[in-house]
FIKOLZA-1660 file (N, C-alpha, C; in steps of 0.1 Angstrom, whole numbers, plus 5000, padded with zeros to 4 digits):
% residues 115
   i   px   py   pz ch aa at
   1 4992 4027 1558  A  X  N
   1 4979 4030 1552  A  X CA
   1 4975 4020 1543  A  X  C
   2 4981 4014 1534  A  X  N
   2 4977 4002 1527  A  X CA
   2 4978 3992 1532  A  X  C
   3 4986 3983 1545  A  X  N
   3 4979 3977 1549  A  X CA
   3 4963 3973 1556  A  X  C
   4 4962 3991 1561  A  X  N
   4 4949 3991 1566  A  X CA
   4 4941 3987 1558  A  X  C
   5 4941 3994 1545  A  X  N
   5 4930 3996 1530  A  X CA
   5 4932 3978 1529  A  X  C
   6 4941 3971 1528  A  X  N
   6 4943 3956 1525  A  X CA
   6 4931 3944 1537  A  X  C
   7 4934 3950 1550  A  X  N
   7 4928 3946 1558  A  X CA
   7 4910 3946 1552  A  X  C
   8 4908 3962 1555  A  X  N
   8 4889 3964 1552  A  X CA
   8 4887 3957 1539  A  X  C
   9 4897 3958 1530  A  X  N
   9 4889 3949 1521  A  X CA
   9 4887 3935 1520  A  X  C
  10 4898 3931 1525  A  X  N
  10 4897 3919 1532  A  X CA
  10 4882 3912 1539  A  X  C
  11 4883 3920 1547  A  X  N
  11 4871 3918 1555  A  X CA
  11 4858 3921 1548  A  X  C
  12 4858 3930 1538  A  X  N
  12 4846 3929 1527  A  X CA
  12 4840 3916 1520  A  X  C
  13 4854 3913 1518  A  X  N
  13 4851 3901 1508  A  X CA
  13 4847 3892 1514  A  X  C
  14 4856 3888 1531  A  X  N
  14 4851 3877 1539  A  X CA
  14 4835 3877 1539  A  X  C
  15 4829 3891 1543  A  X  N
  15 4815 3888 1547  A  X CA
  15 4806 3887 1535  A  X  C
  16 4808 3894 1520  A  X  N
  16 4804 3886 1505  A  X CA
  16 4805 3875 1508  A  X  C
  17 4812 3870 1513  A  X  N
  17 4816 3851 1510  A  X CA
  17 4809 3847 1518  A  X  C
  18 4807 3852 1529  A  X  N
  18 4798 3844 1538  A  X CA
  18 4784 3844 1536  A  X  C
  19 4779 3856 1528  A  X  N
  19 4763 3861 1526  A  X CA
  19 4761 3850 1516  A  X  C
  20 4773 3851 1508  A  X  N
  20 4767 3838 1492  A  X CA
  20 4769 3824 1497  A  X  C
  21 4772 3816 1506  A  X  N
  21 4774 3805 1510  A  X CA
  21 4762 3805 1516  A  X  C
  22 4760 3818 1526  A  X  N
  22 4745 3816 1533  A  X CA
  22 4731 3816 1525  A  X  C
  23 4734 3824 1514  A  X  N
  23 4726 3824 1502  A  X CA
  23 4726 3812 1493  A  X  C
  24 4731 3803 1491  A  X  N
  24 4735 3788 1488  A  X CA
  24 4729 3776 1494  A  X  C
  25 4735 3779 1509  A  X  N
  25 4723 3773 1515  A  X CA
  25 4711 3771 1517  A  X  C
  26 4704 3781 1516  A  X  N
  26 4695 3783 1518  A  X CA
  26 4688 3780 1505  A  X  C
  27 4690 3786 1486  A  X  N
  27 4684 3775 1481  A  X CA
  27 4686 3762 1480  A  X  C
  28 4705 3755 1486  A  X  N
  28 4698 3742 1487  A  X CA
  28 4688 3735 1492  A  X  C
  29 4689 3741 1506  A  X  N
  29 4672 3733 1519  A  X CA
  29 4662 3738 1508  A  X  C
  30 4657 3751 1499  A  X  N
  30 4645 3750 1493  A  X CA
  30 4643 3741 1482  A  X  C
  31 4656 3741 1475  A  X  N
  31 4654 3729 1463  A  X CA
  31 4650 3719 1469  A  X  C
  32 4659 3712 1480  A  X  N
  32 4653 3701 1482  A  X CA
  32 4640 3696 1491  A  X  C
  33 4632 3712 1495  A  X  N
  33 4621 3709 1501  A  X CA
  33 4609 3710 1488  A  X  C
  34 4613 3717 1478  A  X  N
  34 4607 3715 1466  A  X CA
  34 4609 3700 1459  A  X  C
  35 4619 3701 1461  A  X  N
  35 4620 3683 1456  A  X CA
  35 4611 3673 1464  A  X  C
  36 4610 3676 1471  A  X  N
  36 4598 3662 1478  A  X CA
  36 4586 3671 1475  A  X  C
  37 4584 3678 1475  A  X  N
  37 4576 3683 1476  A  X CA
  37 4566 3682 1454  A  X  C
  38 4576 3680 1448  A  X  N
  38 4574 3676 1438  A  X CA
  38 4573 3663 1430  A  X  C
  39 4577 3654 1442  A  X  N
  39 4578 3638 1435  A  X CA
  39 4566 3635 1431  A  X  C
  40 4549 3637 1436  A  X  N
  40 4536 3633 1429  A  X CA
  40 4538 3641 1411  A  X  C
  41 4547 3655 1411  A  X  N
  41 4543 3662 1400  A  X CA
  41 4550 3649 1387  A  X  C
  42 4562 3642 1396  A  X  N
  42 4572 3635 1387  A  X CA
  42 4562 3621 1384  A  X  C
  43 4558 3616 1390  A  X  N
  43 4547 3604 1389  A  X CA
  43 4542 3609 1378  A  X  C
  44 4536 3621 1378  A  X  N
  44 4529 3626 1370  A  X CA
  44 4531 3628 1354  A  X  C
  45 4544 3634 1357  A  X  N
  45 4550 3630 1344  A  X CA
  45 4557 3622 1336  A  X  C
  46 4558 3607 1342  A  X  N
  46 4562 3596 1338  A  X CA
  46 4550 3588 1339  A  X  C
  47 4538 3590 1335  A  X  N
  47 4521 3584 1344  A  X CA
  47 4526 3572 1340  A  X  C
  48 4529 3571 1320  A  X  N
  48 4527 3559 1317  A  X CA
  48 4536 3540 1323  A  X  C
  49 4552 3549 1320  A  X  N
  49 4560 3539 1332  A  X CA
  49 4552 3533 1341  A  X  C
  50 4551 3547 1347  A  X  N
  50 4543 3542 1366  A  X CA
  50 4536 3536 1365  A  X  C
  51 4525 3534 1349  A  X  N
  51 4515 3522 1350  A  X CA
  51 4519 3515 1343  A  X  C
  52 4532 3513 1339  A  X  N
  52 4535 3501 1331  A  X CA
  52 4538 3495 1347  A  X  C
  53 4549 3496 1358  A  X  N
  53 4552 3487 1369  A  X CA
  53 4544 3488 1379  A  X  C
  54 4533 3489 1374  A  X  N
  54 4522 3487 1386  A  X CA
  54 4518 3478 1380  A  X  C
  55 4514 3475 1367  A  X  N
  55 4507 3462 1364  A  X CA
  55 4520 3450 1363  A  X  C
  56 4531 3455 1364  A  X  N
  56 4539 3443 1366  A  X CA
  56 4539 3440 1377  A  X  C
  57 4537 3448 1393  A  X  N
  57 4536 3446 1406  A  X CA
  57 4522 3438 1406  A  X  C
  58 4518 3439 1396  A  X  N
  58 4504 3432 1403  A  X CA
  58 4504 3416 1393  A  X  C
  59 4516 3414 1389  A  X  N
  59 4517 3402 1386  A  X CA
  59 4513 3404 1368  A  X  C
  60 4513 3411 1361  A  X  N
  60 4508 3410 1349  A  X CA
  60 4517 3406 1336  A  X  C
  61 4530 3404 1340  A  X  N
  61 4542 3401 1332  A  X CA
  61 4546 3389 1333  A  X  C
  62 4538 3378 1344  A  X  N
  62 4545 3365 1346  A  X CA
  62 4548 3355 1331  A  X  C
  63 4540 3358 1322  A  X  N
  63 4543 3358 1310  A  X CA
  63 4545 3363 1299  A  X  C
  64 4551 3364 1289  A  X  N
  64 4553 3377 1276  A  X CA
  64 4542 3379 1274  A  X  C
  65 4545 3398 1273  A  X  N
  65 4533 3404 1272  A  X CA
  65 4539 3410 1254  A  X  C
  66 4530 3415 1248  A  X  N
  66 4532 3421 1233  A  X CA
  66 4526 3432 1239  A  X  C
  67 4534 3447 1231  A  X  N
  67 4535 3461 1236  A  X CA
  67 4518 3460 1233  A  X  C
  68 4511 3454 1223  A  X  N
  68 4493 3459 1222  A  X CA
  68 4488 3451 1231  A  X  C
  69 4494 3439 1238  A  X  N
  69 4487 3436 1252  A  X CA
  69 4487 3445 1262  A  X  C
  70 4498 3451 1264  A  X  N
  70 4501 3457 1272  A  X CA
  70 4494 3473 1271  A  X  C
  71 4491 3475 1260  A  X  N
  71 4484 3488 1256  A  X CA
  71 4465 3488 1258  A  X  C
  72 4463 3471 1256  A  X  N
  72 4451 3468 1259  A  X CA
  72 4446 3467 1271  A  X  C
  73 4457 3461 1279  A  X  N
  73 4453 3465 1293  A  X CA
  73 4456 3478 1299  A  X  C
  74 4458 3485 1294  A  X  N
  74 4462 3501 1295  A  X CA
  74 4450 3509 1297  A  X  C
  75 4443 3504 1281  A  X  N
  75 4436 3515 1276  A  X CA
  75 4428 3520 1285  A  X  C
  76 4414 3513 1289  A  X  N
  76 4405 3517 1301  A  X CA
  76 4407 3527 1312  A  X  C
  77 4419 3529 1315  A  X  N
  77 4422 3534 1328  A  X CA
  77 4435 3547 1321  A  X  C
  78 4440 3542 1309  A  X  N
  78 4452 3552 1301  A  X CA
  78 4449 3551 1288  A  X  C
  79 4444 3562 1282  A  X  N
  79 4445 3560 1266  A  X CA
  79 4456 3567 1262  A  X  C
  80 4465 3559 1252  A  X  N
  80 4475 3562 1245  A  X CA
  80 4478 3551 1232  A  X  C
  81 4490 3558 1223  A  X  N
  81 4492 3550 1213  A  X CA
  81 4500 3538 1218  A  X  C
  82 4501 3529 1206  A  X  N
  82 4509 3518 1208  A  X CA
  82 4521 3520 1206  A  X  C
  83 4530 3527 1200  A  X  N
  83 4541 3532 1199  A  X CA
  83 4545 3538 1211  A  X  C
  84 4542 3548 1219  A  X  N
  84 4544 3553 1231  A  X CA
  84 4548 3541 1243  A  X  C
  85 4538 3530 1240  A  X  N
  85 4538 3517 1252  A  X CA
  85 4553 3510 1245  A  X  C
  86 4555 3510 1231  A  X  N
  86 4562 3503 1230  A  X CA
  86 4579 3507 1236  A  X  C
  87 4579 3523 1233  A  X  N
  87 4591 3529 1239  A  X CA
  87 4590 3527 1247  A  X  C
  88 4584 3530 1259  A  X  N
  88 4581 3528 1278  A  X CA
  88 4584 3518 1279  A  X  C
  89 4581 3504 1271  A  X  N
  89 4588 3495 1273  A  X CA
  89 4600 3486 1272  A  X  C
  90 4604 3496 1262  A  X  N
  90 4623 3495 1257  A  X CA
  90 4628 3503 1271  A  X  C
  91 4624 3512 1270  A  X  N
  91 4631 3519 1281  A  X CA
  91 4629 3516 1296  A  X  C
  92 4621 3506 1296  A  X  N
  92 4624 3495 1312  A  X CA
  92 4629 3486 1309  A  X  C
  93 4631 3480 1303  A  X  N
  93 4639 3467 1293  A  X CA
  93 4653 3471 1301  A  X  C
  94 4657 3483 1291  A  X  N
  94 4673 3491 1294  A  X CA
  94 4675 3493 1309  A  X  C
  95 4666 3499 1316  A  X  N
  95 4666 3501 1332  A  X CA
  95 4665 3487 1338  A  X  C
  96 4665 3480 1330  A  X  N
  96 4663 3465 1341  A  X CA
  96 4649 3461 1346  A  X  C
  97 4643 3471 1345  A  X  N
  97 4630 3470 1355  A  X CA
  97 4616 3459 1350  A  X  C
  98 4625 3452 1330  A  X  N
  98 4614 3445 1328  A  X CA
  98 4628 3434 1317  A  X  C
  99 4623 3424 1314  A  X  N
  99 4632 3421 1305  A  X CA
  99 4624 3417 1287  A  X  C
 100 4633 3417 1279  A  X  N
 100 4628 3413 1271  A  X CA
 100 4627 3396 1261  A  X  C
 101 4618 3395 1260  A  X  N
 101 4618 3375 1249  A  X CA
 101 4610 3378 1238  A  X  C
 102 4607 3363 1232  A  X  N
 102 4602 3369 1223  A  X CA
 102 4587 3355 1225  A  X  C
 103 4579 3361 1217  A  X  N
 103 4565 3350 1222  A  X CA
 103 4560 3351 1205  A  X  C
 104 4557 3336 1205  A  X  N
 104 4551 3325 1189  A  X CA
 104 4542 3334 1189  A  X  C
 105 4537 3340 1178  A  X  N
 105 4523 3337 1176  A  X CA
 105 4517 3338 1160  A  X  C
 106 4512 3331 1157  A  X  N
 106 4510 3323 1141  A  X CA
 106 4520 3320 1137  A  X  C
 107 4530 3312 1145  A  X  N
 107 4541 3304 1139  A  X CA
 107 4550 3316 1138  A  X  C
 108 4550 3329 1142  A  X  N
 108 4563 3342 1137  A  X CA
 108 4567 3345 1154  A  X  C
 109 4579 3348 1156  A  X  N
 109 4584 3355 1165  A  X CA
 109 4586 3364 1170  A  X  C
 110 4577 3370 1179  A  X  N
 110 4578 3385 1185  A  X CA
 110 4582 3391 1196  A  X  C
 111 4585 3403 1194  A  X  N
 111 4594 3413 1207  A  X CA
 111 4582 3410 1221  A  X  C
 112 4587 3403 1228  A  X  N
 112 4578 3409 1239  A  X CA
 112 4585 3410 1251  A  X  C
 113 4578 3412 1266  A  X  N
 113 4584 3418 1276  A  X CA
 113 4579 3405 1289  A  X  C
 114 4586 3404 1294  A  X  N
 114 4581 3399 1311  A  X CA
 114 4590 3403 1326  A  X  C
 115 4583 3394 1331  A  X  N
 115 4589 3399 1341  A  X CA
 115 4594 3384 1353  A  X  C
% end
């Protein structure tokens, strides 16, 4: 008789395990149909990046830029502070995605970025 009882529960548990695995699956395919399905929302929230390496794709780094160059060519199309450009642009520096030198100007040496 306890073998029996050992068996059904057995088999209880098998088909729990199968429902939560099947349950598993099923939010992974939705996460990751939500995941593509969310990469514009992610653009979105990195806008400024995304327009920092668009104006490097368009060639605007071939020489050191200074974070208020880079804020100046921003503004029209992105208004934000200078501080914010200047993070975004440490933090592509770090990512590789920009490098950093430094550019004269009135005889003093400053942080800037190219590409």
């Amino acid at each position: 008789m306890k073998g029996e009882k050992l068996v059904t529960l057995l088999r209880q548990i098998e088909k729990l395990v199968a429902e939560c695995l099947q349950a598993a699956g099923e939010k992974a395919a939705a996460s990751a149909r939500r995941g593509k399905a969310l990469r514009p929302e992610k653009l979105e929230k990195n806008a400024l990046t995304e327009r920092i390496l668009e104006l490097r794709d368009k060639g605007f780094f071939p020489r050191p830029k200074k974070g208020r160059e880079v804020q100046a060519k921003l503004n029209p199309t992105y208004a934000c502070e200078v501080d914010r450009v200047m993070m975004a642009l440490l933090r592509l520096k770090k990512r590789k995605q920009l490098r950093k030198t430094s550019k004269s100007v009135d005889g003093k040496k400053q942080v800037a970025y190219v590409w």
